[in-house]
C-alpha positions in Angstrom: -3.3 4.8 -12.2 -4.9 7.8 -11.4 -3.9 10.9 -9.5 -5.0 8.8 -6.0 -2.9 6.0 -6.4 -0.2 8.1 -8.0 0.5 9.9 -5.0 -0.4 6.8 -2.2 2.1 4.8 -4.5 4.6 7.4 -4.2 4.5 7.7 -0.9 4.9 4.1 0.0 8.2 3.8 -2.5 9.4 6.3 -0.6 9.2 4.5 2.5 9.9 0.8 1.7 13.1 -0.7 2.0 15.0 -0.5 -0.8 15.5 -4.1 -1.6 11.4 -4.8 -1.2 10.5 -2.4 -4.2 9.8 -5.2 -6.7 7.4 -6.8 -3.9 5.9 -3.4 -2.9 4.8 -2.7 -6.7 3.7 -6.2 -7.4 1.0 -5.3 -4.1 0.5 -1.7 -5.0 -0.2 -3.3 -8.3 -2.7 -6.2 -7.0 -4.8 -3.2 -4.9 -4.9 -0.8 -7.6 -6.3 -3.8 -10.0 -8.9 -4.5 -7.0 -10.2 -0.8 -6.8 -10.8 -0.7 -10.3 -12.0 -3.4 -10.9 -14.9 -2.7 -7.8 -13.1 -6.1 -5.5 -11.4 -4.0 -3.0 -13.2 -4.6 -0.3 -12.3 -4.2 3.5 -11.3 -7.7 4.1 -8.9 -7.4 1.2 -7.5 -4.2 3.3 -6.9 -6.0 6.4 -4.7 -8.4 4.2 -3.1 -5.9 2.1 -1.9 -3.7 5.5 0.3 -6.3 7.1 1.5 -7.4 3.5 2.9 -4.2 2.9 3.8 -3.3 6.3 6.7 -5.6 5.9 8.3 -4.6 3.3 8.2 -0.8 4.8 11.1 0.7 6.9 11.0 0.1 10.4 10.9 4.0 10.9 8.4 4.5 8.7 5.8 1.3 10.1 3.7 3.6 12.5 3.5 6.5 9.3 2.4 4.4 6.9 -0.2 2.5 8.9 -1.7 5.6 9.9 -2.0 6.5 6.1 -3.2 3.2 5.4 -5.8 3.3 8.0 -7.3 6.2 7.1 -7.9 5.6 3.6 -10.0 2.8 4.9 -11.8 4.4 7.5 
């Protein structure tokens, strides 16, 4: 993981609800994998965003999309 991911995965533990943890690693996981390996692609993005989105807080939705959407931009 580098410094990047390091600090976009913290971020998104600290908003995810607590008992969706194991599923938001297994995804931060998969997208990490995909940016290394050169696959991460924009249509991977738009189904990695609503993927995650549900396992964040509901307070946190509209933060974390904005984050998310302008990694991608």
């Amino acid at each position: 993981m580098n410094k990047g991911q390091e600090m976009f995965f913290n971020f998104i533990m600290q908003n995810v609800e607590e008992e969706n943890q194991e599923k938001a690693k297994e995804l931060l996981a998969e997208s990490f994998g995909k940016q290394d390996d050169g696959t991460f692609n924009k249509e991977y993005m738009m189904t990695f965003i609503p993927r995650m989105l549900e396992l964040v807080k509901p307070e946190s939705i509209e933060k974390v999309k904005n984050i998310m959407m302008s990694h991608n931009a």
